[in-house]
C-alpha positions in Angstrom: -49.4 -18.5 30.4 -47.9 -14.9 31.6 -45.1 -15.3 28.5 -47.9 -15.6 26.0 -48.3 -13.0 23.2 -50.9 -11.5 21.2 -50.2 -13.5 18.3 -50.9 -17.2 20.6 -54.5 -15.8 21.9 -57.2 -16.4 19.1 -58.8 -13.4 17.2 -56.0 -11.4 18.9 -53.7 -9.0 16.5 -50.4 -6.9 17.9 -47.2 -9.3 18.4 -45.1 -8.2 21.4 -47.9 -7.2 23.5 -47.7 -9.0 26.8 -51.1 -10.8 27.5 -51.6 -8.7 30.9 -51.7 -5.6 28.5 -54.4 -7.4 26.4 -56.7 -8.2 29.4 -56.9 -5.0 30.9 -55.3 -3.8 34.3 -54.4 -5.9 36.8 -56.3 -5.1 40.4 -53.6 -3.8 43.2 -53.4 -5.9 46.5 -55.3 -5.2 49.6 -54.2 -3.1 52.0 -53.9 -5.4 54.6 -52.5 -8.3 52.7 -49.7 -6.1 51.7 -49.1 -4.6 55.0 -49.3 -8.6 56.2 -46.7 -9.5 53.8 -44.7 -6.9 54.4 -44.7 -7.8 58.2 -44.3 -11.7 57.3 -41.3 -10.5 55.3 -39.3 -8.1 57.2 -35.8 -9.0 59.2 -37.0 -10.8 62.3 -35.8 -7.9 64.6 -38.4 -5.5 63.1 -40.8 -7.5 63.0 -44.2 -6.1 64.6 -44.9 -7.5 68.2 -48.9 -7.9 67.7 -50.2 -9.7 64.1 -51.5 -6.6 62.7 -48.7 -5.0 61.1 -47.8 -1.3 63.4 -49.2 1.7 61.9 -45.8 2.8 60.9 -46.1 -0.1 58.4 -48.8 2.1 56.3 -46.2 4.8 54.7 -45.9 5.6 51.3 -44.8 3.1 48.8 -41.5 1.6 49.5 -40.4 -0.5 46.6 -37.1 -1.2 47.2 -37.8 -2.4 50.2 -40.3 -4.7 48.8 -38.5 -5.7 45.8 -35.4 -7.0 48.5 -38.0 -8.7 50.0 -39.5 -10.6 47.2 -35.8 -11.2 45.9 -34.9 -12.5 49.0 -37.8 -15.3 48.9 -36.4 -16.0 45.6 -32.8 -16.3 46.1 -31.3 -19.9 46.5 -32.0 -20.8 49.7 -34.6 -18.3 50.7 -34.9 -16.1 53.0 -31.4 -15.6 55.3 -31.3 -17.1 58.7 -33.3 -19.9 59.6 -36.6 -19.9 58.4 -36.3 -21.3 54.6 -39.1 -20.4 52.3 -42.4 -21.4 52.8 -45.6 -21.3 50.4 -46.2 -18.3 53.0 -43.4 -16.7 52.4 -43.6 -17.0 48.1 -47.3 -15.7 48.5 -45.9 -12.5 50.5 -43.5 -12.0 48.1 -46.0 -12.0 45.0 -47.8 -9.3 47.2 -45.1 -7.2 47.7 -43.9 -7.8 43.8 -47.2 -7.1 42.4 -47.1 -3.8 44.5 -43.5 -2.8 42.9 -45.0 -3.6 39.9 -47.8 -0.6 40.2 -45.1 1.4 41.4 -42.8 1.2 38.3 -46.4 1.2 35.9 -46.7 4.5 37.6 -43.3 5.6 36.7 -43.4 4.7 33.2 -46.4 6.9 33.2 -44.6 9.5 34.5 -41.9 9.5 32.2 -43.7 8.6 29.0 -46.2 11.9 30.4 -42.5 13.5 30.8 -41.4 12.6 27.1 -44.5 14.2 25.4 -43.9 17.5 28.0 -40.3 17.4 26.8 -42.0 17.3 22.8 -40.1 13.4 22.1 -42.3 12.4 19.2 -44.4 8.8 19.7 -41.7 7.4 17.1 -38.8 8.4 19.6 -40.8 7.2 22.4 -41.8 4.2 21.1 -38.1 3.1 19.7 -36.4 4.1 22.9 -39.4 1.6 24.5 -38.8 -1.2 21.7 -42.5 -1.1 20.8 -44.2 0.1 17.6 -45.7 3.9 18.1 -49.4 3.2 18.1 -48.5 0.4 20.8 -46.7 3.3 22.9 -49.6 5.2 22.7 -51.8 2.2 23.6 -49.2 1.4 26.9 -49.1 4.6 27.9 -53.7 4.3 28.0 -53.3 1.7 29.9 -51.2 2.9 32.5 -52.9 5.8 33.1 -55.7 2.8 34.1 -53.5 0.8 36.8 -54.5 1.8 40.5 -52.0 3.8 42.8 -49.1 1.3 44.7 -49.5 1.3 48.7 
């Protein structure tokens, strides 16, 4: 159901919007599930000792680190070394993905905010994006919307 479009959802108009678009924002993960995940997921030698991940763990936003993480559930085989992956592991790694997804929503913000400060007109914008100009307009809205990554 996450490939749909606007044109499969009855009474729905817009081709090429992706149906998470249409529904409104998605919430952001807990705090302590992603700080869970992200323990679950690290390299076993920095791991934290107790279950609660260490308060190091609550930095800013480190989405690289989390997108290698995810990947690495994802990769043939799992996750390197012994463990292989477990329905654990693949619900950590939609944590830490849906997380790296609010970071780059927050970035496109950024740089569509950028685009109008650097006066790109919404028909620039919106070609460089492959979307119609109203629809631009319309994704940039809703981004403004999506909460702040952890």
């Amino acid at each position: 159901m996450l490939d749909m479009e606007a044109e499969d959802l009855p009474g729905r108009t817009g081709p090429g919007l992706p149906l998470p678009l249409l529904l409104g924002p998605l919430p952001g993960p807990d705090r302590d599930v992603l700080d869970s995940a992200r323990a679950r997921l690290a390299p076993m030698g920095q791991r934290p000792a107790a279950a609660r991940p260490a308060p190091a763990a609550r930095q800013l936003p480190r989405p690289l680190d989390d997108l290698r993480a995810a990947s690495a559930v994802a990769r043939p085989g799992g996750l390197p070394g012994p463990r292989a992956a477990e329905p654990l592991d693949v619900g950590a790694a939609l944590v830490l993905l849906s997380n790296v997804r609010l970071y780059l929503d927050q970035l496109e913000a950024r740089l569509l905010d950028l685009a109008q400060q650097a006066d790109m007109s919404w028909d620039l914008i919106a070609a460089i994006i492959g979307l119609p100009a109203a629809e631009a307009m319309d994704r940039l809205a809703a981004l403004h919307t999506r909460p702040e990554p952890m």
